[in-house]
C-alpha positions as CSV (number, residue, x, y, z in Angstrom):
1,X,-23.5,-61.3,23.3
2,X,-20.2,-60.7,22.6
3,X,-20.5,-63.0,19.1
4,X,-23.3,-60.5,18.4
5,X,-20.5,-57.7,19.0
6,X,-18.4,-59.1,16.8
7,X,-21.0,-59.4,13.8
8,X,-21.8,-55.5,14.3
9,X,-18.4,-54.6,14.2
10,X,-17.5,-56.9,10.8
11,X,-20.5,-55.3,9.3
12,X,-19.6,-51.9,10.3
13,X,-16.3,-52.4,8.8
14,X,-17.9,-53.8,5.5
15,X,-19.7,-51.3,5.1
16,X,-17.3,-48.4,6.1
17,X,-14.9,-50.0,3.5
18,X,-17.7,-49.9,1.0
19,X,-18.2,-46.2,1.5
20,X,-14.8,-45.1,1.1
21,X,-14.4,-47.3,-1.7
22,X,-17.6,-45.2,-3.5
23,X,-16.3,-42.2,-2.3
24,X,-12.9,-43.0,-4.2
25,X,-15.0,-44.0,-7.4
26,X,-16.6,-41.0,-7.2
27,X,-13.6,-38.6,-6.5
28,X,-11.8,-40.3,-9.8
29,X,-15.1,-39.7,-12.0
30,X,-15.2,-36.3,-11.4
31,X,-11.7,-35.4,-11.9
32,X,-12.3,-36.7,-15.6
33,X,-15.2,-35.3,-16.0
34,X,-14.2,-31.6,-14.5
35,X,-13.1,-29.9,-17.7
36,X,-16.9,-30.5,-18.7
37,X,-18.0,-28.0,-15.8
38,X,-15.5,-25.8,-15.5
39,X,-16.4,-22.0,-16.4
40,X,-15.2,-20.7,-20.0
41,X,-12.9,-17.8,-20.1
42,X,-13.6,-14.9,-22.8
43,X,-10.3,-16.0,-23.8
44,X,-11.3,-19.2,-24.2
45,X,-14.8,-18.0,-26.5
46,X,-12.6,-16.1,-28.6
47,X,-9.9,-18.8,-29.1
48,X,-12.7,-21.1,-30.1
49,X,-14.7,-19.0,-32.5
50,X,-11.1,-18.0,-34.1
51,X,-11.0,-22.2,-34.7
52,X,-14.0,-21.7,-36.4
53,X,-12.8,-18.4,-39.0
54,X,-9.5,-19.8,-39.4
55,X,-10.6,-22.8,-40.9
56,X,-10.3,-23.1,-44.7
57,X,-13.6,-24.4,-46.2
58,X,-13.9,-25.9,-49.5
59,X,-14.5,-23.3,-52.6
60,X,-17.5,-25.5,-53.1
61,X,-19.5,-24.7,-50.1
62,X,-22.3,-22.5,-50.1
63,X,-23.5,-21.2,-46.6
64,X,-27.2,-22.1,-45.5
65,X,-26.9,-21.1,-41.8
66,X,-24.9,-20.2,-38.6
67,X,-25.6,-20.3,-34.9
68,X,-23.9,-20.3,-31.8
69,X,-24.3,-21.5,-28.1
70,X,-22.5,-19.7,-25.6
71,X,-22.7,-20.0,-21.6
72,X,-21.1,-20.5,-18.3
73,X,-19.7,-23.7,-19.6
74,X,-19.8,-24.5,-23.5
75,X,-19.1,-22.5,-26.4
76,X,-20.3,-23.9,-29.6
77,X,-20.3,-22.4,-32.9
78,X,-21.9,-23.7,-36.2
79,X,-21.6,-23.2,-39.6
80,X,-24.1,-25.5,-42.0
81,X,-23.4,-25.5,-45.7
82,X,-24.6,-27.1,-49.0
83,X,-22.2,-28.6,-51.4
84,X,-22.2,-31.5,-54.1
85,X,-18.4,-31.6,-53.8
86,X,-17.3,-35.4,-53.3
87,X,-17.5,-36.6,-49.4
88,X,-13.7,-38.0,-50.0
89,X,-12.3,-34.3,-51.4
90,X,-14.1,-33.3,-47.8
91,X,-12.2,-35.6,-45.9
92,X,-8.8,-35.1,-47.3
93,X,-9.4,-31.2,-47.2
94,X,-9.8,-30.5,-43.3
95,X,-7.5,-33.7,-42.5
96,X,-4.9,-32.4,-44.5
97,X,-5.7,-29.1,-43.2
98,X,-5.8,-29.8,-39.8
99,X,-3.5,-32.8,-38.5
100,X,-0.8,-31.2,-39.3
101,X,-1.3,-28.4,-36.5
102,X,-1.4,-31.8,-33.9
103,X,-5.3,-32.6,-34.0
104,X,-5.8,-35.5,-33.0
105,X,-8.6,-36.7,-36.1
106,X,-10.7,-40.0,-35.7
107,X,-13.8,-40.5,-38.4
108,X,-16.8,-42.5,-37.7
109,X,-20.2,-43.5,-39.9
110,X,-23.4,-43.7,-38.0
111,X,-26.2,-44.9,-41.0
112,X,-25.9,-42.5,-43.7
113,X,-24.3,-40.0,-41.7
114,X,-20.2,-39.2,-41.3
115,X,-18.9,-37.7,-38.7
116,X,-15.2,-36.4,-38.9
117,X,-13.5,-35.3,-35.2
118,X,-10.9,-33.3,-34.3
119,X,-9.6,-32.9,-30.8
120,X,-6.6,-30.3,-29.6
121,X,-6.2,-29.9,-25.9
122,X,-9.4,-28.2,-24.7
123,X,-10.9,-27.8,-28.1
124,X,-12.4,-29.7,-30.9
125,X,-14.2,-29.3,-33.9
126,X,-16.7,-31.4,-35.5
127,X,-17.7,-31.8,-39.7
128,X,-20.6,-34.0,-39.9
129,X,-22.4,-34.9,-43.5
130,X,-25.4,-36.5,-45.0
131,X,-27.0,-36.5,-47.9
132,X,-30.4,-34.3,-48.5
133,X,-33.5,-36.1,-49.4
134,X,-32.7,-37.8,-52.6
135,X,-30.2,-35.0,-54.0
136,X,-26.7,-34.9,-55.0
137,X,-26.0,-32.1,-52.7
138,X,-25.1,-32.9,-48.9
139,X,-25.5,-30.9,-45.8
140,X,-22.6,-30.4,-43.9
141,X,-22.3,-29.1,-40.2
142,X,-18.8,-27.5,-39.4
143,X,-18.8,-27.0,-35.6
144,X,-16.3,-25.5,-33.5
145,X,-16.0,-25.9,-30.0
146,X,-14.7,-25.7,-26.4
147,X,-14.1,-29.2,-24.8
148,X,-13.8,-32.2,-26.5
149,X,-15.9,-33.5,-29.2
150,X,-18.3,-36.0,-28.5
151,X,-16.1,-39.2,-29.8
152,X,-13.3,-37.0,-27.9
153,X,-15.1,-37.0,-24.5
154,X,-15.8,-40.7,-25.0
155,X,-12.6,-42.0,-25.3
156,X,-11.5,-39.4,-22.7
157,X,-14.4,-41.1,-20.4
158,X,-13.3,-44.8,-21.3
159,X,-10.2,-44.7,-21.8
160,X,-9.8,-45.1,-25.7
């Protein structure tokens, strides 16, 4: 009986230990994930569409469309244009443009697709290009937003 005691109370143990372990786990995930569910300020909406209109787009750019998302927790605003201008000019021109205000840039290529990010505290903004149908022109996205960018929130999430 009193083996059988025992056995309860080891298991009881393990599995109390278990709990506060996931509990732990789960405390630490949410604390770096919490900027992703916080509220936006009006402030905040402004500062990032102002991200957005202070940017200096390439001469070459011709404006197809623009939309925005805005609610309790995101604010995203987009900007597509057209432009045969060369991918490398694109590059240099918000890199040069930008990193020296402290974003923090990274690039990366998915297929055919580019994807240039910039992250500054709470805010990033996004280009992303690719070619259209068998053109010379390219579609570029210019994306502003509150939070980081998707390759900002990943390392942010992994550690990078």
């Amino acid at each position: 009986m009193e083996e059988s005691i025992k056995k309860n109370r080891m298991v009881t143990n393990s599995l109390l230990k278990v709990i506060v372990f996931s509990a732990v786990l789960l405390v630490s995930s949410c604390k770096t994930l919490e900027s992703q569910f916080q509220l936006i300020s009006d402030e905040d909406i402004e500062k990032t569409k102002s991200n957005c209109s202070n940017l200096s787009i390439p001469d070459s750019f011709v404006k197809v469309r623009e939309s925005e998302l805005v609610k309790s927790g995101q604010a995203v605003f987009t900007t597509q244009y057209t432009s045969s201008v060369n991918p490398e000019t694109v590059d240099e021109h918000f890199y040069s443009q930008l990193v020296p205000q402290g974003w923090k840039y990274t690039r990366r290529k998915e297929g055919g697709d580019t994807f240039l990010y910039f992250d500054k505290g709470k805010f990033s903004i996004e280009i992303h290009y690719g070619i259209i149908g068998f053109s010379s022109n390219r579609l570029y996205g210019v994306s502003c937003a509150w939070g980081p960018s998707r390759e900002g929130l990943f390392g942010e999430l992994f550690g990078e």
